[in-house]
Every structure is written in C-alpha cells, then in structure tokens.
N, C-alpha and C positions, 0 to 999 in steps of 0.2 A: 256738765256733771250730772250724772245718773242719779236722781232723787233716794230711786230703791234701793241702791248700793252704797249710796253716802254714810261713811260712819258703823257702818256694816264691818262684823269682823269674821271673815272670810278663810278657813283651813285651806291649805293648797298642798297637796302628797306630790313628791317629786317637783319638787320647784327651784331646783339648781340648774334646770336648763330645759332648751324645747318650749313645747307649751307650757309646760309649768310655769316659765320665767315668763312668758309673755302675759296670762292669765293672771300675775302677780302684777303687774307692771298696766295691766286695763282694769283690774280691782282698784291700785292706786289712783288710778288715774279719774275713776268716777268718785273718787272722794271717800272708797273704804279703806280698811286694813289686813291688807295682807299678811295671815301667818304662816309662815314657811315650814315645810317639812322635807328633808331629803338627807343623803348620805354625805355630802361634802359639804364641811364647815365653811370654806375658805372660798367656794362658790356663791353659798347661801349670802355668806356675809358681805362680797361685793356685790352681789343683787339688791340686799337690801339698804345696804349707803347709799348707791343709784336711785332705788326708788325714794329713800327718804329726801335727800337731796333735791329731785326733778318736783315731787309731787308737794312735799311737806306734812305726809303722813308717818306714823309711827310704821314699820315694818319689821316684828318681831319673829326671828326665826329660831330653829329647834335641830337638832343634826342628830337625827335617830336613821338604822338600818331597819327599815320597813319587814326582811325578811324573818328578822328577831323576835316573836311576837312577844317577848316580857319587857325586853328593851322600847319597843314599840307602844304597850300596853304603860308602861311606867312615862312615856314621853308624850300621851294624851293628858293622862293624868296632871304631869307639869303644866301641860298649853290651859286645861282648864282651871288649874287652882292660881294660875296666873293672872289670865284673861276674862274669868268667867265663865259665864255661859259665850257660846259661840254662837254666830246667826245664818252663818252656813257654811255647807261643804264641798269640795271640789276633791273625791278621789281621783286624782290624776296620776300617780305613780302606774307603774307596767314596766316590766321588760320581757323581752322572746329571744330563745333561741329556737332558729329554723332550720328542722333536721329530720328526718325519719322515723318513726318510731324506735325499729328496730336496732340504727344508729345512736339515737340518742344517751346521753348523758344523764344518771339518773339526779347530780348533785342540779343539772339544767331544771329538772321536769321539777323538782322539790319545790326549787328558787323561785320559778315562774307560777306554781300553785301560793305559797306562799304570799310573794309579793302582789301577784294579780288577784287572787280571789282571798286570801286570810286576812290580810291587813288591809283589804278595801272593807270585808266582816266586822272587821275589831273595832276600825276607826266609826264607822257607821253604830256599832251597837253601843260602843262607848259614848259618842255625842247624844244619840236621837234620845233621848231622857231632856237631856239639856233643852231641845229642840219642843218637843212637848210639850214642857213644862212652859215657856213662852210662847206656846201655841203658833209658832210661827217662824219659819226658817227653810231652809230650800238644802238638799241634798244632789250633789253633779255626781254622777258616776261617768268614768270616760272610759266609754267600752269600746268597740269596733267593727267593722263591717264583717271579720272575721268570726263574729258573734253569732252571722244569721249565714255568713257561707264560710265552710269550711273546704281547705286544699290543701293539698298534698304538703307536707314538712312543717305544717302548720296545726298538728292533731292537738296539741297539749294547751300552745296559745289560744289555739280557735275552741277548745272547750273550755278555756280561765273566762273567754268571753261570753260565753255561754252562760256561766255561770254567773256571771255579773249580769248580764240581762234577765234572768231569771231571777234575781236576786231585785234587781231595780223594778220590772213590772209588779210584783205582788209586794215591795214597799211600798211600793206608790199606791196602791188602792188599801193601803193598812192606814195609811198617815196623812192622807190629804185629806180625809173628810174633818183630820184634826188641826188643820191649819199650815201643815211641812208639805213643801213642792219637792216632785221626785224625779229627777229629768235621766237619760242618756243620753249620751251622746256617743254615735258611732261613726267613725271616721274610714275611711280610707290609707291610702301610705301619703304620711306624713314627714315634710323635708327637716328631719332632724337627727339628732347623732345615735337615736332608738337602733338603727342597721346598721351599725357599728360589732353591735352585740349579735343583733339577730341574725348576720347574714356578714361576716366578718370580709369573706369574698366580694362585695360587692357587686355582685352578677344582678342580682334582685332589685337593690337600689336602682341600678341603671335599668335596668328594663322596664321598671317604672317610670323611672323621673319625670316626663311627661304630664303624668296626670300626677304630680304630687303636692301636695296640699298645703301652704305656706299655715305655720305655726302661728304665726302674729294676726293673722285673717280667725284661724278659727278658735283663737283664745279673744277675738274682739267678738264672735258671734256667741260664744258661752256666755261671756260677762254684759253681754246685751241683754240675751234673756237671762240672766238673775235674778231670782225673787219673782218670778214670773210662775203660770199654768203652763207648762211646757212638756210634751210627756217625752217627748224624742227629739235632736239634731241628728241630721242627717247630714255628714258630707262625705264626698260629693254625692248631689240628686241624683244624678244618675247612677252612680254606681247602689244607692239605697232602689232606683227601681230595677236594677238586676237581680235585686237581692229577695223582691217582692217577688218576683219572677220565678225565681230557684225555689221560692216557699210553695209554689204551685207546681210546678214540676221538675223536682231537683232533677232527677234521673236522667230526663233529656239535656236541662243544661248543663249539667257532670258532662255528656256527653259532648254537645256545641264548643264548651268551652273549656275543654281537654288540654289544646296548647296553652291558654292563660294561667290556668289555674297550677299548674306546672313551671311556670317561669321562675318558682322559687332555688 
C-alpha cells in the first residue's frame, strides 16, 4: 500500500471505462478513495461495488455530462459539500472525433472543446481553492502526445491538447511553490473504446494496435507517481522522443513522416 495515497480522496473525470476505470481501481488499491465522475450511472455504479468489494474502501460516484458546464459546475459543488475538501485531481475525461476540418461536424468540434479543454478549466478552477487552502494536493491532467505533434484529422483534438498543456505548464509554476503538484501526462494511442468515437471505421485503431498502450499499465504508472514532484509522463518514451525531435524541426519531420501521420 502506497503511504501517499492512502486515505487520500482522489477526483477521477471519465471513470466509467478505460483508464479511468483502471486509475480508480490502483487509487483503491493503494488504500485511497476514489470519486467517480462520468456519463453512465449504471457503469459507474458496478465499478464502484467492485472496488468496494475487492479493496474495502468507500468509492463514492457522481453521473454528470462533463460537456454541460452548469450541470457539471453544480456536480463539483455536490462532490465538495459531500466529501470536503478534496486532495487530488485526475482530469481524465476526453473524447475525439477524427476528421478534416473542412469535413467536420460543428456539434463534434463544440463537444470536444467542451469536454477536453472547458471542463478539465471548471473542475481545476473549482477545486484548486480547496487545494491551497491545505497547502497540499497534486493535480493529473491527461493530455497527449497529440499536444506537442499535430496530424492530419486530428486539428481540433490536437489543439484541445494543446490547450491542456499550456494550461498545465503555467499552473504548475503558479501553485507548486504553494504546496499543489501539477503533472501531465501524454500518452500515445491507447487500447481502449476512446476509437469507437474517434475513428468509427477502425482503420486507425488497426494500424496502430502494435504500439498501443495497455490502460491498466499506464493508470498503475499515474497512481505511482501521485503526490509526487512530477512535471511530465511520458508514454511511450519513444514516441515523447519523436516529439522532442518535431519541436526542433517540425518541418522536416512533417516531411519524414508523411505516411504516419496520415494513417488516420
């Protein structure tokens, strides 16, 4: 059992499946309390019988539509006049859809601003008071690899992440001198039902699957570092030193890597 985690009561955005459900299930498991947040009551609620069940923590969940921001905004409200003060955060919620610009759906580009960049804002500016005020608490933002490289069908996602990382480096140098840790984490394509949505055809999934990222591996590598000085997760390494690479000369590897970045 994780000392720093123990008894720690832990937000989780999107925790009816994926990483969410795994990062709930390694919170319990080092002795904290998982508070659930996502769109299905009936998912949330067998997640958290499971985990009360296996671990013998309390696993209190919430059934708000993240893209709502009042609904959303009134469903913080509840977790805190419930629970307290909270002692950390894991925006894990996201979804994409992958398309063209020109293609695109405008009710798409709203939902994904929305979900990925407004209510990861809301939930963050509504707790970190909380956070402050006990001088001490840790913020996850789960951003993506898509954050530092942008590709083709991927223009709206890849600036939602953008926008979280930009959002997560200049919290993290506002709030750590005060005691709150402010991590990202950017991943790669992850083997979950996220490409359902994103890429309906599955052409994408598969041409990845290879290097795709088991959920349960990098929801035990988050809640590893919890409560920790962490400024970044990177997975996979390598695909974070491609990305280093592009930072220095996108232009050429726009070029090099023409066919990949295309595969959507």
């Amino acid at each position: 059992m994780n000392e720093r985690v123990k008894g720690k009561k832990v937000l989780i955005t999107g925790a009816s499946s994926g990483i969410g459900e795994y990062l709930a299930i390694h919170v319990a498991r080092e002795g904290g309390i998982p508070i659930l947040a996502a769109r299905s009551d009936k998912k949330l609620n067998l997640i958290a019988e499971k985990i009360e069940e296996a671990f013998a923590v309390t696993c209190p969940w919430y059934k708000a539509d993240l893209s709502n921001d009042a609904e959303w905004k009134d469903t913080i409200d509840r977790i805190c006049y419930d629970h307290g003060s909270i002692d950390g955060l894991i925006n894990n919620a996201g979804i994409a859809v992958f398309a063209n610009v020109s293609d695109s759906n405008w009710q798409d580009i709203d939902r994904m601003l929305s979900v990925n960049v407004k209510s990861l804002f809301r939930t963050t500016h509504q707790l970190l008071p909380h956070l402050l005020q006990n001088g001490e608490g840790h913020i996850v933002n789960i951003a993506s690899q898509a954050g530092k490289i942008a590709t083709p069908k991927s223009a709206v996602y890849s600036a939602t992440k953008h926008a979280v990382l930009g959002f997560t480096n200049a919290l993290r140098m506002e709030v750590e001198p005060l005691g709150v840790y402010v991590t990202s984490v950017n991943l790669g394509p992850v083997r979950t039902n996220f490409f359902q949505q994103a890429d309906p055809s599955g052409k994408y999934e598969k041409s990845v699957d290879k290097i795709m990222l088991d959920p349960n591996q990098v929801a035990r590598t988050v809640v590893e570092h919890l409560f920790t000085k962490q400024r970044e997760i990177n997975l996979p390494s390598w695909m974070d030193s491609g990305s280093k690479v592009y930072s220095l000369a996108p232009a050429a590897m726009e070029k090099l890597m023409q066919k990949q970045f295309n595969k959507k």
